[in-house]
N, C-alpha and C positions, 0 to 999 in steps of 0.2 A: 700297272701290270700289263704282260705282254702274254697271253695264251696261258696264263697263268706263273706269269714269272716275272718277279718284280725290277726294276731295273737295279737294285742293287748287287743285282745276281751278274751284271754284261758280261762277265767273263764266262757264263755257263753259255749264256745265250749264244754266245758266239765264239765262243770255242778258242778264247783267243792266247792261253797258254801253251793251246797244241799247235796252234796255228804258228807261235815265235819256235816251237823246238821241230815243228816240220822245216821252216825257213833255214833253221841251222842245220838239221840233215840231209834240205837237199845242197846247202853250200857244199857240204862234205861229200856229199858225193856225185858232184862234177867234176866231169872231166878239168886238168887246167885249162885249156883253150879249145876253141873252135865252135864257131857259131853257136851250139848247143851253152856252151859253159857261157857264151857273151847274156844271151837271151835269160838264161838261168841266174846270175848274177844281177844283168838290170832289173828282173823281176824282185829279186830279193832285197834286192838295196832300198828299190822304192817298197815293200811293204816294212823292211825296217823300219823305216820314218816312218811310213802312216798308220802303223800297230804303236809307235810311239807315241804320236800325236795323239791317239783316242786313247791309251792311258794314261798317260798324265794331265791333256787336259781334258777329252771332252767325257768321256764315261765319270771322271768324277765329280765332273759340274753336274751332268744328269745326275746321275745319283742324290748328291745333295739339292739337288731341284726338289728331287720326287719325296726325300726323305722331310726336308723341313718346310717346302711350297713358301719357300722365298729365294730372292735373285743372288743368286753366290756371288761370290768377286771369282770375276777371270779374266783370262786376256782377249776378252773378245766381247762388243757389246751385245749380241746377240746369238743363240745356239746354233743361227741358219748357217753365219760363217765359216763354222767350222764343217759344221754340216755338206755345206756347198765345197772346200776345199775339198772336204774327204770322196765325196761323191764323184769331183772329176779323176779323184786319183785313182777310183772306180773303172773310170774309163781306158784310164791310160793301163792300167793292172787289165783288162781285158784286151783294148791291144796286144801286150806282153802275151798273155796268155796265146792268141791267135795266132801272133809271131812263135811260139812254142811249139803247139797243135802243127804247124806249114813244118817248121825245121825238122818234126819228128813224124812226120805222116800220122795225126794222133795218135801219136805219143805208142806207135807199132813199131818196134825196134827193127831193125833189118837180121834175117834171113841167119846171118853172120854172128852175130853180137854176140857179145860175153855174157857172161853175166854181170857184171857191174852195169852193164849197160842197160841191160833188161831190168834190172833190179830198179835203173836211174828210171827208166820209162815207166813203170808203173808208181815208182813213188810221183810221178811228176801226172801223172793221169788225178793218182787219187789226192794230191794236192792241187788241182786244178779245180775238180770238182768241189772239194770244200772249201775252195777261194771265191769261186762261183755263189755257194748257198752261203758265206760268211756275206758277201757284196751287198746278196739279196737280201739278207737279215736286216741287216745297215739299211741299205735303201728306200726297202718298204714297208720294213716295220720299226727298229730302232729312230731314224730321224726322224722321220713323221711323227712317229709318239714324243720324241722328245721336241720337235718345234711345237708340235699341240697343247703340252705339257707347259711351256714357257711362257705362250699364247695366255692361256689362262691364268697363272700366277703373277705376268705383268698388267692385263686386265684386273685382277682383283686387288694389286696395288693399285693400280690410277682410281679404282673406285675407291677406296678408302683414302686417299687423298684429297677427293674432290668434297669428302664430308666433313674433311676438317676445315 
């Protein structure tokens, strides 16, 4: 359990339904082109893949870690790997993010702007911000508890191996 939440819950902890229907609304509304809609776009495309990546594989191997405290079958021999890929996509989503914040003066529309536009700059402020506290979920509470978690349950296999 994580602050009182178990990890079967990962979609609450992390919000991660709102997080794929924010990705689709802010596709919709970008502009088609121009630096904003480029940056907008690479930001999107790489959280597609890696909101993919944690559910299909890795929130459900946690899960069934924490639920039966044995090693599921996955595509990967240990939780750190996935863990470690999703973490540098961490980095590169914060990049994007920086690269956003510079193209929009954070994210303060100009002077001029319509309202689609202003509408685009505050959806993209307050999807920044919960991409930000999504990252940190991940980073310092999600992986950790789940390499800890795996720590222990392949420990408690090799011990009962070595009594046979």
């Amino acid at each position: 359990m994580i602050a009182g939440v178990v990890f079967a819950s990962p979609f609450v902890i992390l919000g991660l339904a709102a997080m794929r229907r924010d990705v689709a609304a802010l596709r919709g509304m970008c502009p088609a082109e121009g630096p904003v809609a480029l940056a907008v776009t690479q930001l999107c495309d790489e959280l597609d893949a890696h909101l993919a990546c944690e559910e299909r594989y890795l929130f459900p191997y946690v899960v069934a870690l924490e639920q039966t405290h044995d090693l599921p079958v996955a595509l990967f021999d240990t939780v750190y790997e996935p863990c470690q890929m999703l973490l540098r996509e961490h980095e590169s989503a914060d990049h994007d993010l920086d690269a956003l914040r510079a193209l929009t003066d954070d994210y303060r529309p100009p002077p001029d702007a319509d309202a689609a536009t202003r509408e685009l700059y505050t959806a993209l402020a307050d999807y920044d911000r919960a991409l930000v506290r999504h990252m940190h979920l991940e980073g310092n509470v999600l992986f950790p508890r789940a390499q800890r978690l795996e720590d222990r349950v392949r420990a408690a296999r090799d011990r009962q191996r070595r009594r046979r």
